[in-house]
Every structure is written in structure tokens, then in C-alpha cells.
C-alpha positions as CSV (number, residue, x, y, z in Angstrom):
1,X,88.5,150.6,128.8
2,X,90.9,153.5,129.2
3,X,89.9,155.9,132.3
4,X,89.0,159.8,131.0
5,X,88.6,161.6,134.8
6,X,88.7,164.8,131.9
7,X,85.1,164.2,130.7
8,X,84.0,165.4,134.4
9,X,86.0,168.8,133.9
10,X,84.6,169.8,130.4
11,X,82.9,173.4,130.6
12,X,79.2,173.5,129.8
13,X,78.3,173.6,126.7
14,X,81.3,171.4,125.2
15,X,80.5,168.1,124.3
16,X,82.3,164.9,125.3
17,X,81.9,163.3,121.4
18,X,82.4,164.9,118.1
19,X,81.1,163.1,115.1
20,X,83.9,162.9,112.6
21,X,81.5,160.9,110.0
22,X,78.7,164.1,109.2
23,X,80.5,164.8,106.7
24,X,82.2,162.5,103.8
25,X,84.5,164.6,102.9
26,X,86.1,168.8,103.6
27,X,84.6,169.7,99.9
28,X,81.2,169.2,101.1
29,X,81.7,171.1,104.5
30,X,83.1,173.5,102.5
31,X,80.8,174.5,100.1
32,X,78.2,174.5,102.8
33,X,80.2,177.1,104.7
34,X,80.7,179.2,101.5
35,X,77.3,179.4,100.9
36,X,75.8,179.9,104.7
37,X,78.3,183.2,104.9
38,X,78.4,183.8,101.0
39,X,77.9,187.4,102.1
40,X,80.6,187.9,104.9
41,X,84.1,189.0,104.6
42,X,86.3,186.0,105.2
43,X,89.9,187.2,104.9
44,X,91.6,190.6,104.9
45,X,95.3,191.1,104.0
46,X,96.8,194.6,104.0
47,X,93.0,196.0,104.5
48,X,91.7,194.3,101.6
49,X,89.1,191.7,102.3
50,X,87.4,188.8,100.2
51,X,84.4,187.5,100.7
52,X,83.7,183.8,101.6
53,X,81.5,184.0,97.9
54,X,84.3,185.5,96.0
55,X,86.4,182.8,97.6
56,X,83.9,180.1,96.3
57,X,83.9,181.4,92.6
58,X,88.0,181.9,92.4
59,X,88.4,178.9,93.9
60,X,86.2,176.7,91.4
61,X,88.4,178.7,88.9
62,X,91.5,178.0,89.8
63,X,90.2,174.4,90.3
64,X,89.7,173.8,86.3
65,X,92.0,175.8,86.0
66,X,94.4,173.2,87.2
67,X,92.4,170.3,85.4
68,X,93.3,172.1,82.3
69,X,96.7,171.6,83.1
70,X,96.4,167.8,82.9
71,X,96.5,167.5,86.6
72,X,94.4,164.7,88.1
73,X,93.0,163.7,91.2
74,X,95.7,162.3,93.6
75,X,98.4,164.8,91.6
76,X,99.8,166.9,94.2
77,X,100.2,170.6,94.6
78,X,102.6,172.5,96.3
79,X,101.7,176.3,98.4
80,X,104.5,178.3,98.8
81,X,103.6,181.6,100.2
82,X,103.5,183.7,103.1
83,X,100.0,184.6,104.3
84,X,98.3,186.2,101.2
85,X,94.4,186.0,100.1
86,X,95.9,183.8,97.0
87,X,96.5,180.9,100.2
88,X,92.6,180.1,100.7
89,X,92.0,180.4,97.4
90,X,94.4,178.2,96.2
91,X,94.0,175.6,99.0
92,X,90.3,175.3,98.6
93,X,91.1,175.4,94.5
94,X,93.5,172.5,95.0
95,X,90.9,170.7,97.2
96,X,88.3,170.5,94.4
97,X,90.1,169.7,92.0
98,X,91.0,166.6,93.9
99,X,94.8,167.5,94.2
100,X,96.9,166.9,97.3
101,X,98.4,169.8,98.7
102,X,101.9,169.9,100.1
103,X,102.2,172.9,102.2
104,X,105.5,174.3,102.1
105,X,107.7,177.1,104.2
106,X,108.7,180.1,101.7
107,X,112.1,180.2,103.7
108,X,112.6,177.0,102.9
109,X,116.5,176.5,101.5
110,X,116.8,174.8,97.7
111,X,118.1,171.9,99.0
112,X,115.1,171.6,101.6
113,X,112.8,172.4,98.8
114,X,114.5,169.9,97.0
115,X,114.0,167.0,100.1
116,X,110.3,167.9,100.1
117,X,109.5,168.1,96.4
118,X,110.9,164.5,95.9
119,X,109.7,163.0,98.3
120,X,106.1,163.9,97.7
121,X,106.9,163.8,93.7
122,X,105.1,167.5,93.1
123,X,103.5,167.9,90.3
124,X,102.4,171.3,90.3
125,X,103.4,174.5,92.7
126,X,102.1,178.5,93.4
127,X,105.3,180.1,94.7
128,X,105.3,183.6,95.8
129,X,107.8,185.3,93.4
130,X,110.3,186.3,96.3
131,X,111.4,182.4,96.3
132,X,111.3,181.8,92.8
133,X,115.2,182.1,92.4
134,X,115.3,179.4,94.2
135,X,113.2,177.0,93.1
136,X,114.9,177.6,89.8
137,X,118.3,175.9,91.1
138,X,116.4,172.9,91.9
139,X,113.2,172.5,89.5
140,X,115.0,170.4,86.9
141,X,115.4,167.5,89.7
142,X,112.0,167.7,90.4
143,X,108.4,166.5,88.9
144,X,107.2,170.0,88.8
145,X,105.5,170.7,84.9
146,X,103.1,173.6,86.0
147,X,104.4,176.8,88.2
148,X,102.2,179.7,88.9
149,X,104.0,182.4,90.5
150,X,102.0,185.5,92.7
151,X,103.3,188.7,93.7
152,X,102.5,189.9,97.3
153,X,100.4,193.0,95.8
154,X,98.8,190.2,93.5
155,X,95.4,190.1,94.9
156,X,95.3,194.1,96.7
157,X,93.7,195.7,93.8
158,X,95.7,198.2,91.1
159,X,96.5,201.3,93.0
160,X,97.3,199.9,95.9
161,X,98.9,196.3,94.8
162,X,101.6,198.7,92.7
163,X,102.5,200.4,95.7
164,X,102.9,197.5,97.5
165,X,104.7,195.1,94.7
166,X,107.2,198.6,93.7
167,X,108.3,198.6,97.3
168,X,109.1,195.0,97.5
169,X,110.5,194.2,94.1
170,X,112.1,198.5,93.5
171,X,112.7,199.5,97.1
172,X,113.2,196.6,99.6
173,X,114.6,194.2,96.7
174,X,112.9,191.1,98.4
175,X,112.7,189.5,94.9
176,X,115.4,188.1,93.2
177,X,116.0,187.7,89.5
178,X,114.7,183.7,87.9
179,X,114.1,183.0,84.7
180,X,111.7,179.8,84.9
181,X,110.3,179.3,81.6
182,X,106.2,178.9,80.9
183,X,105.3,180.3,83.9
184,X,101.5,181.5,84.5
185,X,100.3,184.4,87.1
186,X,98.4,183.4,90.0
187,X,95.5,185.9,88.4
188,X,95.9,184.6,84.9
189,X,95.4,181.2,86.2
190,X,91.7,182.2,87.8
191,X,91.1,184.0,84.7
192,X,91.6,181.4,82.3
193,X,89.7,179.1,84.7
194,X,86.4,180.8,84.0
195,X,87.1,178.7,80.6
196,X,86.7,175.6,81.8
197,X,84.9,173.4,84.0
198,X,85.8,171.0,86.9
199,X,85.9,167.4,86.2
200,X,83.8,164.9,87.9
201,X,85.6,162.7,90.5
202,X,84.8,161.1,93.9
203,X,86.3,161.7,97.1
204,X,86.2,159.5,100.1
205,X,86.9,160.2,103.7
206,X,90.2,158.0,104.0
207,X,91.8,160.0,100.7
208,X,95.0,162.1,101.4
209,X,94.0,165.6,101.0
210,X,97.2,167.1,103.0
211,X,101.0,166.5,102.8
212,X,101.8,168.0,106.0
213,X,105.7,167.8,106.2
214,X,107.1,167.7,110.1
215,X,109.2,170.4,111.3
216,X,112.5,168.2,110.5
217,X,113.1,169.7,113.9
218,X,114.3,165.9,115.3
219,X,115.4,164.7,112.2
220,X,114.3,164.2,108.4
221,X,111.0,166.1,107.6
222,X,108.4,163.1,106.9
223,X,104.9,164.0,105.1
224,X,102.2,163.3,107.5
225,X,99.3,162.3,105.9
226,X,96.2,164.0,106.5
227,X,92.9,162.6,105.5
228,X,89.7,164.4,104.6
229,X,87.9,162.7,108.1
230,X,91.3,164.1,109.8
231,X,90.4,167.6,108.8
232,X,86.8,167.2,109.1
233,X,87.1,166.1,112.9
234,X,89.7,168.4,113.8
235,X,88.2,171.1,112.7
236,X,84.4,170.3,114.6
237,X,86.8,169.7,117.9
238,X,88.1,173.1,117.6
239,X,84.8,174.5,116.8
240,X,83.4,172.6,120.1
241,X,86.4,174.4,121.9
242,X,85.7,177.5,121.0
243,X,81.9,178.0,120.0
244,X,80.4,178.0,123.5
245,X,83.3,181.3,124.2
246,X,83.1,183.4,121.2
247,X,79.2,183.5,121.0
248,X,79.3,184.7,117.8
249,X,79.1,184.2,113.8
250,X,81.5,186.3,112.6
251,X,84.0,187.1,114.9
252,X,87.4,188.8,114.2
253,X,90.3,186.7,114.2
254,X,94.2,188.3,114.2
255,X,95.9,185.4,112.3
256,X,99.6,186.1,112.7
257,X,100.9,182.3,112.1
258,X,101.4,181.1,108.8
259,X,98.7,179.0,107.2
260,X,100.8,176.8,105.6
261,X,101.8,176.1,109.3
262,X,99.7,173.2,110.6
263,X,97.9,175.0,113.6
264,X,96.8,178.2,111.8
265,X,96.2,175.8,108.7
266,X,93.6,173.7,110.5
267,X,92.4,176.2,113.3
268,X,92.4,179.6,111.4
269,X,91.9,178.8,107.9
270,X,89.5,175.6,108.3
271,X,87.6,175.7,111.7
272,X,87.3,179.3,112.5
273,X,86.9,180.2,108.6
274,X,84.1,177.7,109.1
275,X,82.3,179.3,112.0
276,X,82.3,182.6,109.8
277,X,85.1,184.2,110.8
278,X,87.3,186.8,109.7
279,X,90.7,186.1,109.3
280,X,92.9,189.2,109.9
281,X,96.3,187.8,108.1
282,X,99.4,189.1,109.0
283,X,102.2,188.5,105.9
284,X,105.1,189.3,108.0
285,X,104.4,188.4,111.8
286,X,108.1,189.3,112.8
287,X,107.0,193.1,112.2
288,X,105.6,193.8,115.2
289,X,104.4,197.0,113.9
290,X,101.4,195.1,111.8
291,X,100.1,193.3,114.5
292,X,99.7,196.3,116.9
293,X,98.1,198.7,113.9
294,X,95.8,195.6,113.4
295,X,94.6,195.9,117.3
296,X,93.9,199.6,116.4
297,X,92.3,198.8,113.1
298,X,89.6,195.7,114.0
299,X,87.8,194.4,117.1
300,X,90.1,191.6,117.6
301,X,87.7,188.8,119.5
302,X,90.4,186.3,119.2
303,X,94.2,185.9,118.7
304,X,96.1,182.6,117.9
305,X,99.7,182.6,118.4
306,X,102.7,181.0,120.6
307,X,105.2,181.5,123.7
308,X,107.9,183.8,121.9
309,X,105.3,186.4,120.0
310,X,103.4,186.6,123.1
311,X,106.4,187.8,125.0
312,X,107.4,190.0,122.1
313,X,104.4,192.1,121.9
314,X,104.5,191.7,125.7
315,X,108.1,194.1,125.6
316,X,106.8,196.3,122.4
317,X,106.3,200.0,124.1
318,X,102.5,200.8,122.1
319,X,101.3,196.9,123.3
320,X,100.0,197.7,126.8
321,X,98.2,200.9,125.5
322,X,95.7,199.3,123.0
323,X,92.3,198.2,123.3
324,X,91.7,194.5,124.9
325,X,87.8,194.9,125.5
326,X,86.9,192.4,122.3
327,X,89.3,190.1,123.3
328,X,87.9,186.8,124.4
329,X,90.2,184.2,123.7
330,X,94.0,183.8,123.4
331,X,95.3,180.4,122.1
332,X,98.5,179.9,122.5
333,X,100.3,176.2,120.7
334,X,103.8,175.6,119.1
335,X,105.9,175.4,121.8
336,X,105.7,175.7,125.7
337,X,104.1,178.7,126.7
338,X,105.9,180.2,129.9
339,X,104.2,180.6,133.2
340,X,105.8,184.6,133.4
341,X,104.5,185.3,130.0
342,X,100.9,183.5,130.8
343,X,100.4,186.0,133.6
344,X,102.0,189.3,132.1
345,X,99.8,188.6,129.1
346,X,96.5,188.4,131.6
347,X,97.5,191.3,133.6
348,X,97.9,193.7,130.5
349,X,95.1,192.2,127.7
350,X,92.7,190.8,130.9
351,X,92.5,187.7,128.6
352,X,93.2,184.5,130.0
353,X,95.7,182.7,127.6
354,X,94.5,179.1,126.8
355,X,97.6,177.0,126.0
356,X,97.1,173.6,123.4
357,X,98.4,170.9,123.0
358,X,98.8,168.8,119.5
359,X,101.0,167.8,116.6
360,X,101.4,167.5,112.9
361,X,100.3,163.7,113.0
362,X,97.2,165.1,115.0
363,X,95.8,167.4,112.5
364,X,97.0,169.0,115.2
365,X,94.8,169.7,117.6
366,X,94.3,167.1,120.4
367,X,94.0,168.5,123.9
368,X,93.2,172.3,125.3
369,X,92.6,174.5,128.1
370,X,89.0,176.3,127.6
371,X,88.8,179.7,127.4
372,X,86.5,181.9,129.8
373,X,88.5,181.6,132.8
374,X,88.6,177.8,132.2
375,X,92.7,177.3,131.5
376,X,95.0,175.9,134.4
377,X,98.2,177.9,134.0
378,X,100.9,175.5,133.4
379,X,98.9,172.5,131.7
380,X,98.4,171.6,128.2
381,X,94.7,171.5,129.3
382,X,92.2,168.4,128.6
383,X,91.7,166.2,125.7
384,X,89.4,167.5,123.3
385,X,85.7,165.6,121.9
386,X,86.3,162.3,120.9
387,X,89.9,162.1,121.1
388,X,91.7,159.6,124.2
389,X,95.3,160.0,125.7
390,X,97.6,158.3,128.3
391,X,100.8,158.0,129.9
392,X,103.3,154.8,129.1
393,X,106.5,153.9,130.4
394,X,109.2,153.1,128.6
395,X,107.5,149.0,127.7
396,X,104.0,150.7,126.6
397,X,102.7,150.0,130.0
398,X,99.9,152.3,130.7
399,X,100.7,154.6,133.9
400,X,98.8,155.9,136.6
401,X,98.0,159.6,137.5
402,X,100.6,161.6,138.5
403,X,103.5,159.4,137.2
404,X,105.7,160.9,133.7
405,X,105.8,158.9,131.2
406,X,105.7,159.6,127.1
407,X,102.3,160.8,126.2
408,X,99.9,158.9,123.6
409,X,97.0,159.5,121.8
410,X,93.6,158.3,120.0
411,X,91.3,159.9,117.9
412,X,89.8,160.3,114.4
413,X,92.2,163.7,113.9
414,X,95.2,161.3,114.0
415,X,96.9,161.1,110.5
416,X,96.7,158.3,107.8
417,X,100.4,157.2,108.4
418,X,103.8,158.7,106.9
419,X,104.1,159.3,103.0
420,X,106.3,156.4,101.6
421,X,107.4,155.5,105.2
422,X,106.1,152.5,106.7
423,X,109.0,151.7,109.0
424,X,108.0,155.1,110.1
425,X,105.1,155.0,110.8
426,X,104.8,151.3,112.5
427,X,107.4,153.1,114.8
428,X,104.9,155.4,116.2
429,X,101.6,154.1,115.4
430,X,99.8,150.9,116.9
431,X,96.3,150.1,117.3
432,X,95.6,153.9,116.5
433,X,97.3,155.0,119.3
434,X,100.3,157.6,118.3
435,X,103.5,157.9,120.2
436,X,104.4,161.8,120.3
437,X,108.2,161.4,121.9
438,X,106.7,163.9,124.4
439,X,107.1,163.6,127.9
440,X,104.4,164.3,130.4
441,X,102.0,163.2,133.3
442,X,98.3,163.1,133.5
443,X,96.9,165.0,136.9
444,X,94.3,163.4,138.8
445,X,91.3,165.2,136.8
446,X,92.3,164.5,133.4
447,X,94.4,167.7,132.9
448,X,97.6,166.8,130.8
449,X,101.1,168.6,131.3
450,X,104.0,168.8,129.2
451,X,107.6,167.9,131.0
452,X,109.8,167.8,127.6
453,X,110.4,166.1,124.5
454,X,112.1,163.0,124.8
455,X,114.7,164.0,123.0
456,X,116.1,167.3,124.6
457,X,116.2,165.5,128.1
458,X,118.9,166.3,129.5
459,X,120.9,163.5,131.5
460,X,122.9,165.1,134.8
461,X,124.3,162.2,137.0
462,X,121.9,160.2,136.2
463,X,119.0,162.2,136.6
464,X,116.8,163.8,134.0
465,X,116.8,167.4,133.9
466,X,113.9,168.9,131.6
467,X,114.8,172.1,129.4
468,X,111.5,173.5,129.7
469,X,111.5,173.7,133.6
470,X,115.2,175.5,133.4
471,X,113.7,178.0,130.9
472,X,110.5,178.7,132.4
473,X,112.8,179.3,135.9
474,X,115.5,181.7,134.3
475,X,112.3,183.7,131.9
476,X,110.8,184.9,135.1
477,X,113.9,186.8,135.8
478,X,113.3,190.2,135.5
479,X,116.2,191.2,132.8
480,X,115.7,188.2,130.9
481,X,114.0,188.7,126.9
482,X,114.2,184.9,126.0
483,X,116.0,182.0,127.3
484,X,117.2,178.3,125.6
485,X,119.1,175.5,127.4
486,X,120.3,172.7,125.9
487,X,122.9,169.4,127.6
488,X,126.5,169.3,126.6
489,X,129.5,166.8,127.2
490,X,131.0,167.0,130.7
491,X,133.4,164.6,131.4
492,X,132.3,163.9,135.3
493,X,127.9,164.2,135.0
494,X,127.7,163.2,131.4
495,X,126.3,166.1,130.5
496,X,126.0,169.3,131.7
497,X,123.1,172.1,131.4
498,X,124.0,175.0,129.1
499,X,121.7,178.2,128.5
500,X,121.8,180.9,125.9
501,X,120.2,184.5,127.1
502,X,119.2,187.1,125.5
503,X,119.4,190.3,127.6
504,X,116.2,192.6,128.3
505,X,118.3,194.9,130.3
506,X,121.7,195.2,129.5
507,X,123.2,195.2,133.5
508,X,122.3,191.7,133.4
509,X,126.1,189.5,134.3
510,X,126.6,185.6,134.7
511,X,127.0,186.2,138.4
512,X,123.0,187.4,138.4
513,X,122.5,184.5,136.6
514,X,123.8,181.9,138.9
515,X,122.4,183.3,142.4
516,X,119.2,183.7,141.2
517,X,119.6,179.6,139.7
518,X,120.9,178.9,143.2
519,X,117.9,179.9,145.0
520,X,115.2,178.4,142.6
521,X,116.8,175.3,141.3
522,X,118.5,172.0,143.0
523,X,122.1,171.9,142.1
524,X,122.1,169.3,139.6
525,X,119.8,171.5,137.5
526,X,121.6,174.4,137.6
527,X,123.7,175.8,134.1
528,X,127.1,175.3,134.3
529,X,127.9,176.8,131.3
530,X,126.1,180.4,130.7
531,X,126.6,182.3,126.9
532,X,124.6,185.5,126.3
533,X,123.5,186.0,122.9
534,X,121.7,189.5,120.7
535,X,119.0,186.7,119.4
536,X,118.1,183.1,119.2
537,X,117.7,180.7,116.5
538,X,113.9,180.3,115.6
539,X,111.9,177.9,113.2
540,X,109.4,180.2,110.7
541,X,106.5,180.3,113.3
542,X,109.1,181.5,115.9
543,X,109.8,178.5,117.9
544,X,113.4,178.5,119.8
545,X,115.5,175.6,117.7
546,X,117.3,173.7,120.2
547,X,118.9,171.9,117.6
548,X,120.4,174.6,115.9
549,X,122.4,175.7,119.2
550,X,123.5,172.2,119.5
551,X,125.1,172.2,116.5
């Protein structure tokens, strides 16, 4: 029996067990939700809002919609959007038509679009119309018979939905020209639904329901996939996290991650959606300038986001004037979130940021800090209802408190296996337990912390330096916006530590660099090699890609 010292540190109110079975399938929570908040608004995008009843009916649309396509359950659907109202409706469409849906990044490149679509043999896609040029390079290689395009103004209403499509075909020319043959508008689609009806089918708790692709950020992107008892747990252990802090049906949620992202997927658009939320969705979350007018707009009572937006509203000059008094809960995931920023954020919202802890192949959510004054700055927090993790060394030997080791974990949000991959998944999957290549210890009381992924150690003379401990050092420096280190060759220490910095102040020099490196890290640690940069290569959701300044 494994030991879980974290079960004595859960707040009050969260329970140690979640039961994963109440349900036999997402459809059925589902429908349940859209008819308990039938009335409420559900999402807004660009001040318009649906309700979680409008939702319902466009979704059953777009649901026979599909079947009178000749898709069939088990036929799989790929979302290719930034965050729109179309997303929800399409997911939930997909869903009950018994599709699987393949959620895809818009700024995807053909040829990675082309990886993805193979691999999970697409049937079917809704692409917004700014990437249609290139899916027409690569749709002849591909599966693909039906493609419903949207426009970003789609769903806004007349007046303002020609504003906004003008701007973005006319003025910004974000859409390139394609010419893909019988293809159907998202609207036209839910119109001619109303035509038809869904066809009966049956869905059981182990079926696929979501082709969740990996980041490809340590390799090829593999589909993870996700089962309906996945989503179904995951989302109740995120709705134990959070119900006994928000204290309320309804709350107002500022959702700048994009759904098609696995932690706003399962925590924004499932569980909070299903606690009666109201999504605030963000298209564009790199334009700063929408995420402050929606603090002025709504009473945000909750925020999800990670380390590098946090810091970026953080140095925006309106962020520290608006009003923080709704905010309750700040969840930060994605990437490490940096002590500095943790703090900073506190002192200027008065919110406590409560840092997560999961991964595609968890659903993802698998361990958190509570809100409420709950989180331990600097840990990923504790594992949440129902789910187990430990510590093993490098023979799968389970370690003792205190001592790093790669992390593992157990619970009914961990996925079905990889898509067409069963060396794969063999590779990281035994007895139910998943490896995560993540390196980390387990404290004394069942709180978890993150050291590094196994595969950015760094190895310095023989010892293993940690990128995330350089980085968190150098960000506390005063004149420092954002910070990246990475190992290189060195012909005498195997490798040695490089960092790329992107200036807050423009005095910073190398030499400022170095002393303040001398005085907070042991010499092996320190960069050797320092290259200041005007910006740093990101992933979609804004995580730092180490890769990418590797190569």
C-alpha cells in the first residue's frame, strides 16, 4: 500500500475520493448540466454571450448535422480554431454524435497538420478560415471528405460580426486566399442540422472521446487517448478543487488559454462550464489589451493561466490599477510558475496564485495547491481525489520523502494509452501507473515539487544542474523580463549552462549578470555562456521552448 501523508493536508471541505463511475459517460453529465443552467450565460466572446440552452440546441444540430454527412460513431473530427463560441458548440456537437475529436493548434504548420491528420486518419474538420490556405496544401494526403470552415465574426451577430470579419479579412488581411471545393459554413451546418435527427448509438465509459496530441515538445506529437471516465473524473477532481473556494454557481471565469489546449479544454470548457460558469474567452491572449478591458468589463472570480502571461500582465502599465476584489482564485499550470512572479502577482491582485501540476496523459489534472491561502509557493501542491503519486529511481524503485527521483502517477484521469503506439505506451505505462519524464521529490506531508524534466537536465562535471532552478534565480533579477537556459558542448564539463535574456531595462550588461549569478548560485551552476535576446521562442499557450533555442 503506497503511503499518501497528502490526505492529512487536504483543506476542509475537499474530499479524499472522487467517484469516476457516477456517470457512464460525458454525454450524460452533459446534458444534465445544460439543462440545471439552461438559463445562464455560459460563454461570452467579444461581449457576446450564449446560453448553456442555446448551446444544447446548436449542439444537437450540428450533431445530425454531421450524421448527415455519413460520419459514424468512432469517425473522428478535427477543431481548428482559436477560442470562438463555435468551439463548445462544436465539441459538444462532435460528442453526441459519437465522433472523436482531435483538437488541433490553428498555428499549426501544413506539414504538422499533415503528421496529425494521418495519424489519427480525420475524417471530418471545422477550421477557422484564417488557416484554410493551409490545409489546402495538404488535404489531398489526408482522409478529410467533410470541411466546415467559420469566420471569427461567425457567431457575433450581423452588425457587429461584419465589423469584426471586414477588419480581419479587408483591414488586417489575417486570411489568406484557398479554394477548397464543397465547403459548408459553420452556421449553415447548424441550420441544416435542424433537418435531421441524431442517430441512436451507445457509449461506454472506456470509448475514446479525445485525441489529445502532445506538445511534440520532446519529440513526435503522439495522440493521447482520452476516455469518457478520463474526462468524467478529471473534471469532478477539479470541481472538488475548486467548489469549496468559489462558493458559487455561476462565477466568472477570464479564459485566456486556448481550449483546444488540454488544461483550459478539461478545466474551463468541461469542469467549470459544469459548475455553471461563465467562460470569458479571450481569441487572442497575446493582446494584452483584451485581457485588461475584460478585468474592467466583468467581475472576474477566477483566472486560469501560466508563468509567462502572469509576468506579462505583471509589466503591462494599466494591470496594477484594476479591480482585484472578485478575484478568488488564480491557477496557474503549463510550465513552472516562478517564485518572483508568485509573489508580485499576490502583492498587486491580493490573490494567492495556486500552481498545478498534470499532463496530457492525465487529462491533465493530477495534483494542486488549494486556493484560499492554501498554496505553498514553490510546490506543485498535493495530489488531487482519488488520484496516487510517487517518486522512483532510475530501476522503478519507490523512494522515500525528500529524495528526487522521476515522478509517477495513478488515477482514473490517466489516459487509455497512445493512438496506434503500443511500444509507446508500454514505455510509460505499467500497472496504471504513468511515468511523466519529470523530475521531482515528495516533501514530508505529501506536497510534490517539480525539479525539471528529465530531459533538459543539464550535466556539469558530473553533476545535474536543473534549468528551472537557474531561471527562477536570474527572473528575480530586477532588470530581467524573461529568462531560458539550456546545456551546450564544453569540451572540459561536458556541458555547459547557457541562458537567453530578455531585457526589462535596457542598462542591464553580462557583467550584472554574472555577479549577481556569483552570489546566488554555486559555481558549477553558473552560465558560462550569456546571449541577450528582444524575445523568446514560445509554444501557442506561451510556454518558453527550450528546444527551439537548442536548435
Amino acid at each position: 500500500m503506497e503511503q499518501r501523508p497528502w490526505l492529512m493536508n487536504y483543506p476542509s471541505g475537499v474530499p479524499a475520493n472522487i467517484d469516476a463511475d457516477s456517470y457512464p459517460n460525458l454525454l450524460v453529465f452533459f446534458e444534465e448540466t445544460f439543462k440545471k443552467y439552461q438559463k445562464k450565460t455560459a460563454f461570452v466572446c467579444m461581449d457576446k454571450g450564449l446560453t448553456f440552452q442555446t448551446i444544447d440546441k446548436m449542439s444537437s444540430q450540428f450533431a445530425a448535422y454531421l450524421h448527415s454527412r455519413g460520419l459514424e460513431p468512432g469517425d473522428k473530427i478535427a477543431l481548428m480554431m482559436p477560442n470562438l463560441l463555435q468551439y463548445p458548440i462544436a465539441l459538444f456537437g462532435a460528442l453526441r454524435a459519437g465522433l472523436i475529436v482531435v483538437n488541433t493548434n490553428p498555428l499549426y504548420t501544413p506539414r504538422e497538420m499533415k503528421h496529425q491528420f494521418i495519424d489519427s486518419g480525420v475524417k471530418a474538420i471545422l477550421i477557422a478560415e484564417n488557416f484554410a490556405a493551409n490545409l489546402e496544401k495538404i488535404l489531398a494526403e489526408t482522409s478529410i471528405k467533410v470541411v466546415i470552415t467559420t469566420s471569427i465574426g461567425e457567431l457575433l451577430g450581423f452588425f457587429k460580426g461584419g465589423i469584426v470579419n471586414f477588419v480581419v479579412r479587408r483591414i488586417k488581411k489575417m486570411v489568406p486566399k484557398y479554394e477548397i471545393p464543397n465547403t459548408v459554413k459553420f452556421s449553415e451546418a447548424i441550420s441544416q442540422g435542424s433537418r435531421f435527427k441524431i442517430k441512436e448509438f451507445t457509449s461506454k465509459p472506456e470509448d475514446t472521446i479525445i485525441l489529445q496530441y502532445t506538445g511534440g515538445t520532446t519529440g513526435v506529437s503522439k495522440g493521447a487517448m482520452l476516455t469518457h471516465r478520463n474526462l468524467v473524473a478529471n473534471l469532478l477532481q477539479v470541481q472538488a478543487i475548486m467548489n469549496p473556494f468559489l462558493n458559487k454557481e455561476g462565477a466568472t471565469i477570464l479564459c485566456p488559454l486556448p481550449l483546444y489546449h488540454i488544461y483550459a479544454f478539461t478545466v474551463n470548457c468541461l469542469a467549470l462550464m459544469s459548475m455553471g460558469a461563465r467562460n470569458i474567452l479571450i481569441t487572442n491572449p497575446r493582446d494584452l489589451g483584451t485581457l485588461i478591458s475584460a478585468f474592467k468589463k466583468y467581475p472576474i472570480d477566477l483566472m486560469t493561466g501560466l508563468n509567462t502571461l502572469f509576468n506579462a500582465l505583471l509589466n503591462h502599465k494599466e494591470f496594477a490599477g484594476l479591480d482585484f476584489s472578485h478575484l478568488k482564485i488564480t491557477s496557474a499550470g503549463g510550465m513552472a510558475l516562478q517564485q518572483s512572479v508568485a509573489e508580485r502577482w499576490q502583492e498587486v491582485t491580493g490573490c494567492q496564485i495556486s500552481e498545478g501540476y498534470g499532463m496530457t496523459e492525465t487529462s491533465p489534472v493530477a495534483c494542486s495547491n488549494y486556493p484560499g491561502g492554501h498554496a505553498r509557493i514553490g510546490t506543485i501542491g498535493l495530489p488531487v481525489p482519488s488520484t496516487d503519486m510517487r517518486i522512483v529511481d532510475e530501476e522503478g524503485n519507490v523512494l522515500p520523502p525528500n529524495e528526487v527521483g522521476e515522478i509517477q502517477i495513478k488515477g482514473p484521469q490517466v489516459m487509455k494509452g497512445y493512438y496506434n503506439r503500443p511500444d509507446e505506451t508500454a514505455k510509460c505505462l505499467k500497472d496504471g501507473w504513468i511515468s511523466t519524464g519529470d523530475i521531482g521529490l515528495m516533501e514530508d506531508d505529501g506536497y510534490f515539487k517539480i525539479v525539471d524534466r528529465k530531459k533538459d537536465m543539464i550535466l556539469v562535471s558530473g553533476f545535474n544542474v536543473f534549468p528551472n532552478e537557474i531561471e527562477a534565480v536570474i527572473a528575480a533579477h530586477p532588470k530581467v523580463l524573461e529568462v531560458a537556459a539550456i546545456g551546450v558542448p564544453d569540451e572540459k564539463s561536458t556541458e555547459a549552462v547557457k541562458v537567453f535574456i530578455v531585457k526589462k531595462d535596457n542598462s542591464l550588461t553580462e557583467g550584472e549578470i554574472k555577479e549577481y549569478c556569483k552570489e546566488n548560485l554555486t559555481g558549477y551552476k553558473r552560465p558560462r555562456h550569456i546571449e541577450f535576446r528582444d524575445e523568446l521562442p514560445k509554444t501557442n499557450i506561451g510556454k518558453i521552448l527550450r528546444r527551439a533555442l537548442k536548435e
